[in-house]
C-alpha positions in Angstrom: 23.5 1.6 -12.9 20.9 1.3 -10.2 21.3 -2.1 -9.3 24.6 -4.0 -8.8 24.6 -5.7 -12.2 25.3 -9.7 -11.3 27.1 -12.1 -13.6 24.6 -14.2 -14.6 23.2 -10.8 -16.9 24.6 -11.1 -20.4 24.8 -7.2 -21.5 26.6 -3.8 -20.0 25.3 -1.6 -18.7 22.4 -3.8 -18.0 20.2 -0.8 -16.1 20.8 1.4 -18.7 17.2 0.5 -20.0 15.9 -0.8 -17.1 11.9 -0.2 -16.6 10.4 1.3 -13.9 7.3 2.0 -12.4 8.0 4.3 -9.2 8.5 7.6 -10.4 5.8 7.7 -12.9 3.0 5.5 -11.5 3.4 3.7 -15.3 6.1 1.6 -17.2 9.2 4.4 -18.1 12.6 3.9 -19.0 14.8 4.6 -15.9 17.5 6.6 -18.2 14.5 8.8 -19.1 13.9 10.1 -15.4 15.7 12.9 -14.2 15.7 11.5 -10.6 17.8 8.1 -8.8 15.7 5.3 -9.1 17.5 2.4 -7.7 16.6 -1.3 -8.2 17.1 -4.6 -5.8 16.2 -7.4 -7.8 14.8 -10.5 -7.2 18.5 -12.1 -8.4 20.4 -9.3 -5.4 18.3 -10.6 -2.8 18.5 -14.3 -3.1 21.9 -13.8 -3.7 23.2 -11.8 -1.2 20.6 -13.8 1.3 18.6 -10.5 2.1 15.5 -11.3 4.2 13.9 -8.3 5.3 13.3 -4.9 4.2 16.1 -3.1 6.5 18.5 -6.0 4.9 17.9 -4.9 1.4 17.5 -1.0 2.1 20.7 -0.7 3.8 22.9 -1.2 0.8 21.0 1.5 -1.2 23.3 4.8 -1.6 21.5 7.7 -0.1 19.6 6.1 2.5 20.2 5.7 6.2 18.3 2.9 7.7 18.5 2.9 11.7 17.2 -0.5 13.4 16.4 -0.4 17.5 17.8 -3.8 17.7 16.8 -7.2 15.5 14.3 -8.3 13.2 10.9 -7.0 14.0 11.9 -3.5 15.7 11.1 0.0 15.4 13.3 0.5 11.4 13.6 4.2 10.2 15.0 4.8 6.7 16.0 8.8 6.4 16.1 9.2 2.5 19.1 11.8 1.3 19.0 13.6 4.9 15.3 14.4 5.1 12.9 13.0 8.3 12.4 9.4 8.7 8.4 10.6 7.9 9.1 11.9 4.7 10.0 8.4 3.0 7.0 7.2 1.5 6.2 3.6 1.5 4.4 1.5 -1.2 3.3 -2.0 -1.8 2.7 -2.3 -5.6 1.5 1.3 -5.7 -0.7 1.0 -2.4 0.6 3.7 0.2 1.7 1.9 3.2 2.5 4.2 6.0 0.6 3.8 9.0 -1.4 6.6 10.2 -2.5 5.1 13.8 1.5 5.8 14.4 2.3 8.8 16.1 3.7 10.8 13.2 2.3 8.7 10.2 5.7 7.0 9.3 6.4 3.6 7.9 8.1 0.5 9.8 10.3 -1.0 7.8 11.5 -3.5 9.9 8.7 -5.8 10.0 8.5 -6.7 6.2 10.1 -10.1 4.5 11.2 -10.3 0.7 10.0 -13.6 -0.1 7.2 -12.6 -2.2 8.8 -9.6 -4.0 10.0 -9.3 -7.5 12.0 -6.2 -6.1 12.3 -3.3 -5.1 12.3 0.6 -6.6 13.6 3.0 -4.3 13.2 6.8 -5.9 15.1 9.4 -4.2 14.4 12.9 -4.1 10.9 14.7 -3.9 7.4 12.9 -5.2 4.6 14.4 -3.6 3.8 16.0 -7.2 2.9 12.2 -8.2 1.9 10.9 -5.0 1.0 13.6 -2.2 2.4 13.6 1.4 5.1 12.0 3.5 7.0 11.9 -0.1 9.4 14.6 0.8 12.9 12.6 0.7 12.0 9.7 -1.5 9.5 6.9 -2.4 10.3 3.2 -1.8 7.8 1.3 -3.7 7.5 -2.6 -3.0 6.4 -4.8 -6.4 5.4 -8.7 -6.2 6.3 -11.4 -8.2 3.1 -11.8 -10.7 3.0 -13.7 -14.3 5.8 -15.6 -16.2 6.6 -17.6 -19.2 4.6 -20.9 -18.4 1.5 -21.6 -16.7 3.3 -22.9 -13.1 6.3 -21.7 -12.0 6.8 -22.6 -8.8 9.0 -22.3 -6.0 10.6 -23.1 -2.6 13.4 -22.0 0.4 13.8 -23.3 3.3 16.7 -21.8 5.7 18.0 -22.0 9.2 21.0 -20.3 11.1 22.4 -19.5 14.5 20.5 -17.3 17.1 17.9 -20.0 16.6 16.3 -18.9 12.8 14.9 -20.7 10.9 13.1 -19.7 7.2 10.7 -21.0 5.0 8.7 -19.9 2.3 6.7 -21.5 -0.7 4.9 -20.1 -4.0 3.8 -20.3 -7.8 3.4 -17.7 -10.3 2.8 -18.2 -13.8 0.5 -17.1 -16.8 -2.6 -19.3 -18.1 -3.9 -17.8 -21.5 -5.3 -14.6 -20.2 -4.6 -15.1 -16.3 -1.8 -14.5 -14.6 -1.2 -14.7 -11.0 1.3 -14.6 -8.0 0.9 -16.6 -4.8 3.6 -16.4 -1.8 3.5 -17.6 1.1 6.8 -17.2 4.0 7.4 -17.8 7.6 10.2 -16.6 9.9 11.6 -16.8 12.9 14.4 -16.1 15.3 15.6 -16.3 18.3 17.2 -12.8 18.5 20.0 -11.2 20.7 19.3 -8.6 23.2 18.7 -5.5 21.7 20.4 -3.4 24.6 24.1 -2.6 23.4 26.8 -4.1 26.3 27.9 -1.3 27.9 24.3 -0.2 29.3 24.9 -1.2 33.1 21.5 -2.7 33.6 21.8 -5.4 30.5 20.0 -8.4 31.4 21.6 -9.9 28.6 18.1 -11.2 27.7 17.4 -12.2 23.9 14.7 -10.5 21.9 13.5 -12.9 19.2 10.6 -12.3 16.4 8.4 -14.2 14.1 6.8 -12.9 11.0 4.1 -14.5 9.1 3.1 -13.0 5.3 0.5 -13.8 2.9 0.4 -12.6 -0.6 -1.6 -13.1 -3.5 -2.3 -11.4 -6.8 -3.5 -11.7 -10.4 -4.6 -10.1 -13.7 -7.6 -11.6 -15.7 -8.1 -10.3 -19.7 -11.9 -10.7 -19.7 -11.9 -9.0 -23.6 -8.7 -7.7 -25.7 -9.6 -4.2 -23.8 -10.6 -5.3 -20.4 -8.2 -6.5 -17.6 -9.5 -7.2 -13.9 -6.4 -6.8 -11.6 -6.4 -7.9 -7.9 -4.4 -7.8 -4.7 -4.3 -9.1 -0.6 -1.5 -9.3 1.5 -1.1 -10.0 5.0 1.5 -9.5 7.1 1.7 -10.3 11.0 5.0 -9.4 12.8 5.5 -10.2 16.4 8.9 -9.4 18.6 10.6 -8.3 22.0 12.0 -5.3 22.0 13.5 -2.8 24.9 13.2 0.7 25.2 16.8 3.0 24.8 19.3 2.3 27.7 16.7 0.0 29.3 16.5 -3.6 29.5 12.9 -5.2 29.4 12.5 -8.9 29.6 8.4 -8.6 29.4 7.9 -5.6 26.6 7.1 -6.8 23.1 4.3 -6.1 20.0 2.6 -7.3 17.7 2.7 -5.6 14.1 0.0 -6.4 11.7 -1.4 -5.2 8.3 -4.0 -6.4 5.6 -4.3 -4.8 2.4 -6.2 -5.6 -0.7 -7.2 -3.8 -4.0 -9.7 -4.2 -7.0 -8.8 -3.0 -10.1 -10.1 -2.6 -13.7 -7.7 -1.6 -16.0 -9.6 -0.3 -19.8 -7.0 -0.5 -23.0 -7.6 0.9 -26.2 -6.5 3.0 -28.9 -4.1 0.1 -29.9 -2.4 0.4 -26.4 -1.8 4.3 -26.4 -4.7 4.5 -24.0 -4.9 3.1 -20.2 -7.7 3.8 -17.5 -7.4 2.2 -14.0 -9.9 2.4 -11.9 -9.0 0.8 -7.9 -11.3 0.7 -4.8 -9.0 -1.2 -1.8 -8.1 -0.5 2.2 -5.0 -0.5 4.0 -6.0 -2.0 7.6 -3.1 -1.8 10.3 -2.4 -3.0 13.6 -0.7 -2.5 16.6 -0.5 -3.9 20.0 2.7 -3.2 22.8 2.6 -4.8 25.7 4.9 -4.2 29.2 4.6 -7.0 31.7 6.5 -6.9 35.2 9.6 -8.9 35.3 10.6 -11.0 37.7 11.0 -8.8 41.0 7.3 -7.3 39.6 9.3 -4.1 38.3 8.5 -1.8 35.4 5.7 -3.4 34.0 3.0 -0.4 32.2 -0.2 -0.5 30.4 -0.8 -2.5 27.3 -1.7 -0.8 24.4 -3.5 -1.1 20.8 -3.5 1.0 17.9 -5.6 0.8 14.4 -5.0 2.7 11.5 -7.6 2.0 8.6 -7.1 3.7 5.1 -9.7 3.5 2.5 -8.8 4.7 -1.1 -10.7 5.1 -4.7 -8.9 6.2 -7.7 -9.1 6.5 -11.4 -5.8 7.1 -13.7 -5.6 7.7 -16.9 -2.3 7.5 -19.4 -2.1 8.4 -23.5 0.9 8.1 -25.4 1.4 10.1 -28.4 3.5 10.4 -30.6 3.1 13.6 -33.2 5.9 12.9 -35.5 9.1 10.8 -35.8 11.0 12.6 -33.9 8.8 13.6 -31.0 7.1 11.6 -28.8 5.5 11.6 -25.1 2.6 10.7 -22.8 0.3 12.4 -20.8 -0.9 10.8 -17.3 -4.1 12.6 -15.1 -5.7 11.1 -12.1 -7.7 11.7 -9.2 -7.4 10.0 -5.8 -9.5 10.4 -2.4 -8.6 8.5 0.6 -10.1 8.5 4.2 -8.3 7.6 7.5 -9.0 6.7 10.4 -7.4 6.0 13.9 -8.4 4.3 17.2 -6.2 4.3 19.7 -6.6 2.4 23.2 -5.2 2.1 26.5 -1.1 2.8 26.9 -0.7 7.0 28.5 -2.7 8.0 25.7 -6.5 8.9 25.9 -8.8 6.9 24.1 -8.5 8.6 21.0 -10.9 7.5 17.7 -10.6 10.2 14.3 -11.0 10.2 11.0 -10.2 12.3 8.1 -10.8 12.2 4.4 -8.6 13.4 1.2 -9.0 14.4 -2.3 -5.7 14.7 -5.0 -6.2 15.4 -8.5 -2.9 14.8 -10.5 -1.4 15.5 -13.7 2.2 14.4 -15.8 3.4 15.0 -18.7 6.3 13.6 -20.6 8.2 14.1 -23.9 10.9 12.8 -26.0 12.3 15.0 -28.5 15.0 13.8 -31.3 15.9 10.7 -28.8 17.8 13.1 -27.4 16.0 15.2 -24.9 13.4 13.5 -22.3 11.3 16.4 -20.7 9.1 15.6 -17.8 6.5 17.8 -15.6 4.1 16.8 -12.6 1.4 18.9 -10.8 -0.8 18.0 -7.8 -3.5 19.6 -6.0 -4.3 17.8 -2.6 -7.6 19.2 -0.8 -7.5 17.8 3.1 -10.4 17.8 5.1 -9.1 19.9 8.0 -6.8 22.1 6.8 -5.4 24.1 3.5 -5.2 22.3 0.3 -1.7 22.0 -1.3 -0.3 22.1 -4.6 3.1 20.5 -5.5 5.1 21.2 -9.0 8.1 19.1 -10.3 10.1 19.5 -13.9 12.8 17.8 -14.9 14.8 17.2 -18.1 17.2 14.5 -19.4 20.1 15.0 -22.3 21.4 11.6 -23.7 25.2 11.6 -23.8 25.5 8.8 -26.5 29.3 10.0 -27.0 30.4 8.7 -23.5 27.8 6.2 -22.9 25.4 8.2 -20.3 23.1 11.4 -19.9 22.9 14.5 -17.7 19.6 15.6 -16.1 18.4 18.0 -13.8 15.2 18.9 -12.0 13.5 20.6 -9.3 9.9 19.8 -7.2 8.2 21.0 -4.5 6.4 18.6 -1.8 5.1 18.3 1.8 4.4 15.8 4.5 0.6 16.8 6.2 0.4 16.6 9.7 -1.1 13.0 11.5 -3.8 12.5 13.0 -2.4 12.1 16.1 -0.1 14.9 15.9 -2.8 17.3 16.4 -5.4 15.2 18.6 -3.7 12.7 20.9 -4.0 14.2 24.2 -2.3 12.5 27.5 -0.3 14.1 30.3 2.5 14.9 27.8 1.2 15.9 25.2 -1.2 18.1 24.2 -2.9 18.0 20.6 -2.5 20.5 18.2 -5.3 20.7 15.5 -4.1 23.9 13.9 -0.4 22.2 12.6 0.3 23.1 9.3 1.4 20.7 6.4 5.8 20.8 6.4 7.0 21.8 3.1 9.7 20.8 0.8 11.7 22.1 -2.1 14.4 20.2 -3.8 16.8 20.6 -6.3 19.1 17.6 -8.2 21.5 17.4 -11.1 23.1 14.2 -11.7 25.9 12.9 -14.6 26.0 9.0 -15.4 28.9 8.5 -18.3 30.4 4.9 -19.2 32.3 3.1 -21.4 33.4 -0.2 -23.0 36.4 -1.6 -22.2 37.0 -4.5 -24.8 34.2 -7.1 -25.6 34.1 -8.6 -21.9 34.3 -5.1 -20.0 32.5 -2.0 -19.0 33.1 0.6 -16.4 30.6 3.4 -15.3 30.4 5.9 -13.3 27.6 8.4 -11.7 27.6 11.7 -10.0 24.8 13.6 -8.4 24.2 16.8 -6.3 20.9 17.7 -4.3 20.0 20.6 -2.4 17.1 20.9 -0.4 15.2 23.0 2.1 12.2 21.5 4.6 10.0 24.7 6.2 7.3 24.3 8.8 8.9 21.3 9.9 6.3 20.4 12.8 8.5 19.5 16.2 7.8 19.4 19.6 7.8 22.0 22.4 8.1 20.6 25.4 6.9 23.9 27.2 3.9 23.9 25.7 3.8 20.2 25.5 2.5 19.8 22.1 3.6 19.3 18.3 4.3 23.0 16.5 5.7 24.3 13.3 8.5 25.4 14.1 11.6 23.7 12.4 13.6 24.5 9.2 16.1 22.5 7.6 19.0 22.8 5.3 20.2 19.6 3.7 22.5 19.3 0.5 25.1 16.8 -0.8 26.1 14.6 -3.4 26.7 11.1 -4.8 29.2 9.2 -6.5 28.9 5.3 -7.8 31.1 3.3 -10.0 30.3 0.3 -12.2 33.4 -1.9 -13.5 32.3 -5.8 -14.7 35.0 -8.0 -16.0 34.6 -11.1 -18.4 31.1 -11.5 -17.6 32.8 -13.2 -14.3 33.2 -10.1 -11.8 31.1 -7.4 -11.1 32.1 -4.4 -9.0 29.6 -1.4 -7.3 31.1 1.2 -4.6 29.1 4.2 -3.9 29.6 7.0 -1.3 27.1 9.5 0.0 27.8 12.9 1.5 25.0 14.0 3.2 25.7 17.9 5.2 21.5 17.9 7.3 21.1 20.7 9.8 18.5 22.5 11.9 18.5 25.9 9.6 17.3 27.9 12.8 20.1 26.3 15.4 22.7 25.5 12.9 22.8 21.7 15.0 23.6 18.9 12.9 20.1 16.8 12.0 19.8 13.9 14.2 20.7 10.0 12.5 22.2 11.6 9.2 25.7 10.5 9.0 27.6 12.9 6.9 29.7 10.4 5.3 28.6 7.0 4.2 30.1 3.6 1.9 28.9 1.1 0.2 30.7 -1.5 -1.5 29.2 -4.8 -3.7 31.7 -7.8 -5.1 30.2 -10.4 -6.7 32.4 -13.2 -8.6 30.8 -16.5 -11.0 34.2 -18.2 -11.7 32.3 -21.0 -12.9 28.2 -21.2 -14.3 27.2 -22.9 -11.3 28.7 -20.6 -8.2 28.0 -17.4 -7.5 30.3 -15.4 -4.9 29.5 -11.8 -3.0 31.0 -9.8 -0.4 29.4 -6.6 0.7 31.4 -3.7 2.7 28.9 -1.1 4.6 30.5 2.1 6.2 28.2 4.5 8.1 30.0 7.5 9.5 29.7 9.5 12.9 26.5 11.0 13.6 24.3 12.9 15.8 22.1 10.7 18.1 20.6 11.1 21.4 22.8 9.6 23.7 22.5 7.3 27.4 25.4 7.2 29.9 26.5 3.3 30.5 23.5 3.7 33.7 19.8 4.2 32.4 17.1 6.1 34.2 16.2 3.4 36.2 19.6 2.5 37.2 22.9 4.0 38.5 25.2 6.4 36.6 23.0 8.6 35.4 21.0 8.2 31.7 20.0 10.5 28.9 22.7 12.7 28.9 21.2 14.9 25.6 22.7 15.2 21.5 25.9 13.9 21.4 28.1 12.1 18.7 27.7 8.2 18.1 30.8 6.5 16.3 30.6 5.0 12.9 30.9 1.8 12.2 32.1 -0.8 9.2 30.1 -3.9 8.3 30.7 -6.5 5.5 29.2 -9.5 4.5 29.1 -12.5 2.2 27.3 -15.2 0.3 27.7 -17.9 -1.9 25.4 -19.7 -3.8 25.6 -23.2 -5.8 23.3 -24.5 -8.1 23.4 -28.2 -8.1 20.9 -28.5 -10.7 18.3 -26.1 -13.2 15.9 -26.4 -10.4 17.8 -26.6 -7.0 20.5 -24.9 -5.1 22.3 -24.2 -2.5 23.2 -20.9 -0.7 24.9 -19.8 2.7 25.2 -16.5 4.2 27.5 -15.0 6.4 26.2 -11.5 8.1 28.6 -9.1 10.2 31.7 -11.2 9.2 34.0 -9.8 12.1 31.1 -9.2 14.2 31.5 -5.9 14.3 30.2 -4.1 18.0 28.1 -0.8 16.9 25.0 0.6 18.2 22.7 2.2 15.2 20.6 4.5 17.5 22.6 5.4 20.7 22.4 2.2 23.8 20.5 -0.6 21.1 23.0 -3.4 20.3 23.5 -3.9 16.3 23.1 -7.4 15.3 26.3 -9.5 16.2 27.7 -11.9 13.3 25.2 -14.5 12.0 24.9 -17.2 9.5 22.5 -19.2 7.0 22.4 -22.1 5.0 19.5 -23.4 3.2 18.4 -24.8 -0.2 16.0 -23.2 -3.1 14.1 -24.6 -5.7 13.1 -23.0 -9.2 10.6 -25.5 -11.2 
C-alpha cells in the first residue's frame, strides 16, 4: 500500500510484493520490512505532473516538506517529527547531503524527476544501515536504467503560466549484456515573489529559477560473474530568492552538484553470493549573491561554498536457505568517506576542513515457515574527530494471510554527527564548537496493514502505525555563548492511518492522515514546522483505456513557526516578533492525461486549484494556482 495504486495496474493490492531497495541496501520484499517504505513511481509522477522533488515528497504521509517560496529555494522535509537534518538523502544509494551547508542537511528543492524511475522514502531510524543524519528517515532517489528492448526512448516537452516552460529527452534500454540510462531535462520559470502579501515592504517582485540536469548510467556483464556498474549526474539549479519578511530584488544562488561512481559488482554461488565494490565523489556547490537594488540598499557580500565527499566501499550479501522452511540472507560491509569544506567570502571566515570516516556494517535477515520475517542491523562508525558510534536495529514481521496483511514491530538506535561547520565556522556570530557531540536517536514502531477483496473488480485496505521516539544531545544554538552546543532533547510520538479502496480496475482511492505530537523535552514547547495534524488524499479515475483522471487534496495543520509582524526589520511595524502559531492550510490539485496513441500523449496539470493563500514557513508566499500542458512520447 505504499504507493497510490493507479488504474492502469492489473492486480490488488499491487504493493503488497513490491521490491525495494532502501531499507536494506539490496532487493527485499517491502511486506518483509518491519518499517514504511513508501514508493512514487515513475506512473504517479507523470501522472499527477510532479516535477520536482518537494512536488513528489509532499504527498508522502509522514513527511512535512516546508518550501521558502518557488522552485529552486531553501526545501526542508522533517520526516515523522524529527529535524529537517536527520532525513537522509540518496541518489541510487550515493549519500547526497551537503556538508559545505551549515548543519549538513539536504536541499530538496533543487532536484527535477525527469530521470527517475522513482522514488523510496523509508521512514523511521536507519543509521544501523547507513550511519548519520538517518535519524527520521531515508529518502533514496533511483534512475531509470535497462528495459525490455535495446532503445527505449523518450520525450516531454511542457509549458505553463508564470512563464515555465519544460523539456526533457532520454533512452534507456538493454543490449545483450549492457544496459544503460541516459536523461537529459531542462526547466524553467518565471516564478512569483516569494514574500507572502501581507509583509509591508513587498516589492511584489517575481523570483524565477532554472534547473539544468544530466544523468547517465549503465551495467556491463563482462563474464556470467562479472558486472561493471557506472554512474554521473549533474545538476545545476539557479533562482531568486528573499530572506523571511524581506523583499530582495538582487539576492539569488546558484546550486550545483556532480556525482559519479565506479562499481564492480562479483556474482557467484548460482546468485546467492554478491560483492560490490564502489570508488565515487559527491562534489557540491554553492554560490549566494546580494546586489543593491535600485536606491543602492541592502546589498551584502557574495558568497561560495564547496562540499567535496569522497567514498570507497565493499558490500557483500549471501542468501541461504537451510531447509524448506527457513530461509534468509546475511549482508556485511565496510565504508570510509572523507569530506571536505571551503568556504569563501559572505560573514563567514575563510574556512577550508576536512574529515575522514570509517563504518563497518552488518544485516541479517530470516524467513521462517513464510510466516515470520526477522530482521537485525549493527553499525560501528569510527569519525576522525570524535567518539565512534555504534547503532542497533531489530525488527520482525507476522504475515496475516487470514485478513490479507501482517503486523510488525521494531526498534533502532541512530545519530546525526555534528558538521563541519558546526564546530569550526567562526564569524562575529558564531563561534565554533569542536567539542559537539554526535545527537542520538532511539525509535520505536508497530504498524498493522489488513485488506480484503471485495468481489472480482474490488479491494479495500487499510494501515495503521504508531512510533515513539526520543532525540538526546540534540546540538542547538546558544546565543550567549554564540556557538552550537548539546543541549536539546526531544519527545516525538504519533501514528498513521491509510486506506486503499480500488473499484472495477477504473477508480483508485488513497487518504492518509498523520498525527505527529514533537516537543522540546526540556521546555515542553511544541517543535518548530511539525504540524500535529496532517491529510492527504489521492483520486485517480480511467473511465476509458485512453484517459487517465487525478485529483489530490493536501491538508497541513497549525504549526509552530517563527513568526514576522506585517513590517520587517528593515521597515515599519516592527519584525520578528519570536515562536508563534502559523495557520494550516488546504491544497488540492489535478491532472489528466490522454494517450492519443501507444507512443504519444497528452497531459495537463492544474496546481493549487482555488489558489489557496498560505505561507509554509512564516512571511514566504506559497505558490499561487498554476497550470501545465504538454505532450510525452514513449517509443
Amino acid at each position: 500500500m505504499a504507493s497510490p495504486a493507479l488504474a492502469e495496474d492489473q492486480d490488488a493490492p499491487q504493493d503488497a510484493n513490491e521490491i525495494v531497495v532502501t531499507a536494506t541496501r539490496s532487493s527485499s520484499s517491502a511486506e518483509s520490512i518491519p518499517a514504511r517504505v513508501d514508493v512514487v513511481t515513475r506512473e504517479d509522477i507523470e501522472l499527477k505532473g510532479l516535477v520536482t522533488a518537494a512536488d513528489a515528497l509532499k504527498s508522502v504521509p509522514g513527511l512535512s516538506v516546508v518550501q521558502s517560496g518557488g522552485a529552486g529555494s531553501l526545501t526542508s522535509v522533517f520526516s515523522r517529527g524529527t529535524n529537517s537534518k536527520h532525513t537522509l538523502a540518496l541518489y541510487d544509494g550515493i549519500r547526497l547531503n551537503d556538508a559545505s551547508t551549515p548543519n549538513g542537511q539536504f536541499n530538496f528543492g533543487s532536484d527535477t524527476l525527469g530521470d527517475l524511475e522513482r522514488i523510496e522514502v523509508l521512514r523511521g531510524p536507519a543509521s544501523a544501515v547507513y550511519g548519520s543524519d538517518a535519524i527520521g528517515g531515508v529518502i533514496n532517489f533511483i534512475p531509470r536504467i535497462g528495459g525490455a528492448r535495446p532503445i527505449i526512448a523518450y520525450a516531454e516537452v511542457a509549458a505553463g503560466n508564470l512563464d515555465t516552460y519544460r523539456g526533457l529527452a532520454g533512452a534507456r534500454g538493454t543490449m545483450g549484456g549492457f544496459s544503460y540510462g541516459l536523461t537529459a531535462e531542462y526547466f524553467e520559470t518565471g516564478g512569483f515573489n516569494n514574500v507572502a502579501d501581507r509583509i509591508s515592504d513587498n516589492l511584489g517582485e517575481r523570483d524565477g529559477s532554472n534547473f539544468v540536469t544530466v544523468t547517465g548510467n549503465g551495467e556491463l556483464a563482462v563474464t556470467e560473474g562479472l558486472t561493471i556498474r557506472g554512474l554521473a549526474r549533474y545538476r545545476e539549479a539557479e533562482s531568486d530568492f528573499d530572506d523571511a519578511a524581506l523583499d530582495r530584488i538582487g539576492r539569488g544562488g546558484k546550486d550545483r552538484y556532480f556525482l559519479w561512481r565506479i562499481a564492480p559488482r562479483l556474482t557467484a554461488m548460482n546468485g546467492q553470493y554478491q560483492g560490490d565494490l564502489e570508488f565515487g565523489q559527491a562534489d557540491n556547490k554553492r554560490s549566494e549573491w546580494d546586489r543593491p537594488d535600485v536606491n543602492n540598499e541592502f546589498g551584502g557580500p557574495d558568497s561560495e561554498a564547496t562540499g567535496l565527499r569522497t567514498f570507497a566501499a565493499w558490500r557483500n550479501r549471501i542468501e541461504l536457505t537451510p531447509s524448506e522452511t527457513v530461509s534468509g540472507s546475511l549482508s556485511a560491509g565496510i565504508e570510509w568517506q572523507k569530506e571536505k569544506i571551503t568556504t569563501a567570502g559572505g560573514y563567514n571566515d575563510p574556512l577550508a576542513r576536512s574529515e575522514a570516516l570509517t563504518g563497518f556494517y552488518g544485516l541479517a535477515q530470516l524467513a521462517l515457515a513464510e510466516r515470520v520475517e526477522l530482521s537485525g542491523s549493527l553499525r560501528h562508525d569510527d569519525p576522525e574527530f570524535f567518539d565512534a558510534v555504534t547503532t542497533w536495529n531489530a525488527g520482525a514481521v507476522l504475515d496475516l494471510p487470514e485478513m490479507g496483511g501482517r503486523a510488525y514491530i521494531s526498534y533502532g538506535t541512530s545519530f546525526k554527527a555534528p558538521s563541519l561547520s558546526e564546530r569550526f565556522a567562526e564569524s562575529a556570530y558564531n563561534v565554533g564548537n569542536p567539542d559537539l557531540k554526535p545527537e542520538h536517536g532511539e525509535s520505536f514502531e508497530v504498524g498493522l496493514d489488513a485488506g480484503v477483496g471485495i468481489g472480482a473488480a474490488g479491494w479495500l485496505g487499510l494501515t495503521a502505525t504508531y512510533f515513539d521516539t526520543t532525540i538526546q544531545d540534540l546540538i542547538e544554538y546558544d546565543y550567549a555563548l554564540l556557538a552550537n552546543i548539546n543541549v536539546g532533547r526531544a519527545k516525538i510520538d504519533g501514528f498513521e492511518l491509510g486506506l486503499n479502496a480500488q473499484a472495477a480496475e477504473i477508480v483508485d482511492l488513497q487518504v492518509n492522515y498523520t498525527r505527529t505530537n514533537a516537543f522540546n523535552d526540556t521546555t515542553g514547547e511544541r517543535l518548530l514546522r511539525r504540524p500535529k495534524h496532517g491529510w492527504t488524499a489521492s483520486l485517480t479515475v480511467s473511465p476509458v483505456d485512453r484517459l487517465a483522471l487525478s485529483a489530490d487534496y493536501f491538508r497541513r495543520g497549525v504549526r509552530e513557526d517563527v513568526i514576522y509582524a506585517p513590517g520587517s526589520d528593515f521597515g515599519a511595524g516592527g519584525g520578528y516578533l519570536g515562536n508563534g502559531t502559523v495557520p494550516g492550510y488546504d491544497l488540492v490539485n489535478f491532472s489528466a492525461r490522454y494517450r492519443l496513441t501507444e507512443a504519444f500523449e497528452l497531459f495537463a496539470n492544474l496546481r493549487n486549484a482555488f489558489d489557496e493563500k498560505y505561507e509554509e514557513p512564516d512571511s514566504y508566499r506559497g505558490a499561487p494556482r498554476t497550470w501545465t500542458v504538454g505532450a510525452r512520447a514513449h517509443f
